[in-house]
DRENMAR-337858 format. One record per residue (C-alpha): residue in three letters; x, y, z. Coordinates in Angstrom, 1 decimal, padded with zeros to 4 digits. Each point is the difference from the previous one (the first is absolute). Example, Ala and Ser with C-alpha at 12.3 -4.5 7.8 and 13.67 -1.06 7.14 Angstrom:
2
residuo:px:py:pz
ALA:012.3:-004.5:007.8
SER:001.4:003.4:-000.7
***
This chain:
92
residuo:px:py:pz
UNK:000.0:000.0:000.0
UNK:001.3:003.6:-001.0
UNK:-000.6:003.1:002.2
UNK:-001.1:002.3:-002.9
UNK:000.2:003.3:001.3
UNK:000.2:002.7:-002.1
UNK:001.8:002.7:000.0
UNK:000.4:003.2:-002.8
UNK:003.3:001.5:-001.1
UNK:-001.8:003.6:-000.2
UNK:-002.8:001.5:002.4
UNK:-000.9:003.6:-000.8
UNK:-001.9:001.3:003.1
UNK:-000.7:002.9:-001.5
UNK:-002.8:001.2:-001.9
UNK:000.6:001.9:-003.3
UNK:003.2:-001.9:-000.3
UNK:000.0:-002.9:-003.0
UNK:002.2:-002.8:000.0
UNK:000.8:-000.1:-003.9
UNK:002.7:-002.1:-000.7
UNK:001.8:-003.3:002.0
UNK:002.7:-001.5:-001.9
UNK:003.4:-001.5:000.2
UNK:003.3:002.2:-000.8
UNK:001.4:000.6:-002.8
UNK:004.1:-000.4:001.5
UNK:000.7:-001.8:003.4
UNK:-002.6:-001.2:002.4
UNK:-003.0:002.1:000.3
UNK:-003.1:000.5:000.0
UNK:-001.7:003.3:-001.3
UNK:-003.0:001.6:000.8
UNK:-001.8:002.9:-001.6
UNK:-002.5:002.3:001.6
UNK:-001.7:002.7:-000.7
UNK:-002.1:002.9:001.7
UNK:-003.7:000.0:-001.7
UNK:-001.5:003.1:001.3
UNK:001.9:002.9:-000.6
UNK:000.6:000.8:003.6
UNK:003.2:-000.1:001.5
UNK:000.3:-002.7:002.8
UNK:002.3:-002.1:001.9
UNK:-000.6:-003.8:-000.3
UNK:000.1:-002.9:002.4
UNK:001.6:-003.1:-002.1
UNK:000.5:-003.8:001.7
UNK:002.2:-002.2:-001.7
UNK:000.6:-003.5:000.5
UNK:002.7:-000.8:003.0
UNK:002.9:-001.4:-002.2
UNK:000.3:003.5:-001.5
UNK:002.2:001.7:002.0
UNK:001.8:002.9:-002.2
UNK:-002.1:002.3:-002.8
UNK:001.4:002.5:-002.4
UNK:-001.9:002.5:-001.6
UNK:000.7:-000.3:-003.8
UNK:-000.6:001.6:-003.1
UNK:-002.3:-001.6:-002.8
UNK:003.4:-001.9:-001.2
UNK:000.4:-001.4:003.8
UNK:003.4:002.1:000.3
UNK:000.6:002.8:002.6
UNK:-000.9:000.6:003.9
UNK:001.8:-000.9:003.0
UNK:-000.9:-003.4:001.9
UNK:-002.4:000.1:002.9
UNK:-000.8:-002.2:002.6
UNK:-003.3:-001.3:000.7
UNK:-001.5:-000.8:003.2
UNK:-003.3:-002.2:001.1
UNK:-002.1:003.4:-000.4
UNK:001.0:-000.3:-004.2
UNK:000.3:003.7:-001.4
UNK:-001.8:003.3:-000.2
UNK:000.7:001.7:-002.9
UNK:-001.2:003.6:-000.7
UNK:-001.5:000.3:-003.4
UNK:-000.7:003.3:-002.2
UNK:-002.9:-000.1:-001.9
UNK:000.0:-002.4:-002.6
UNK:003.4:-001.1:000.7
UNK:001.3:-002.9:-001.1
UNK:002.3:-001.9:002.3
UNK:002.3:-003.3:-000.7
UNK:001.6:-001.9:002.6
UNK:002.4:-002.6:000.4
UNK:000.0:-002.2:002.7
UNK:002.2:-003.2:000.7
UNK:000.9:-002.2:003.0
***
């Protein structure tokens, strides 16, 4: 018997925040998410990540640029402009 529990790489707990893209790296081990503020209103977001994540890196749309981050259990809160686009790279 297998204890399915289920857990999600990406929990956005905040409203007029989407979740628009999960996918692997392009280089290196990775994973990169894309989000996006829906509203026009600025805002800062609450973001959970999965707990073998442990560093992120805000990146441009070719996954280059930013200085490394550590995450904690609380995830991330990220302050968005309005409309802004925002990709991250997390890894363990």
């Amino acid at each position: 018997v297998v204890d399915a529990q289920r857990t999600s790489l990406v929990e956005v707990k905040t409203k007029g925040i989407a979740l628009e893209t999960i996918k692997r790296a392009e280089e290196g081990d990775g994973v990169i998410i894309r989000l996006w503020e829906t509203t026009g209103m600025r805002r800062t977001a609450k973001v959970a990540l999965d707990g073998r994540f442990k560093q992120a890196r805000i990146v441009d749309l070719l996954e280059e640029g930013g200085e490394a981050f550590a995450l904690d259990a609380e995830g991330l809160e990220l302050t968005f402009m309005p409309f802004e686009v925002m990709t991250l790279k997390v890894w363990p």
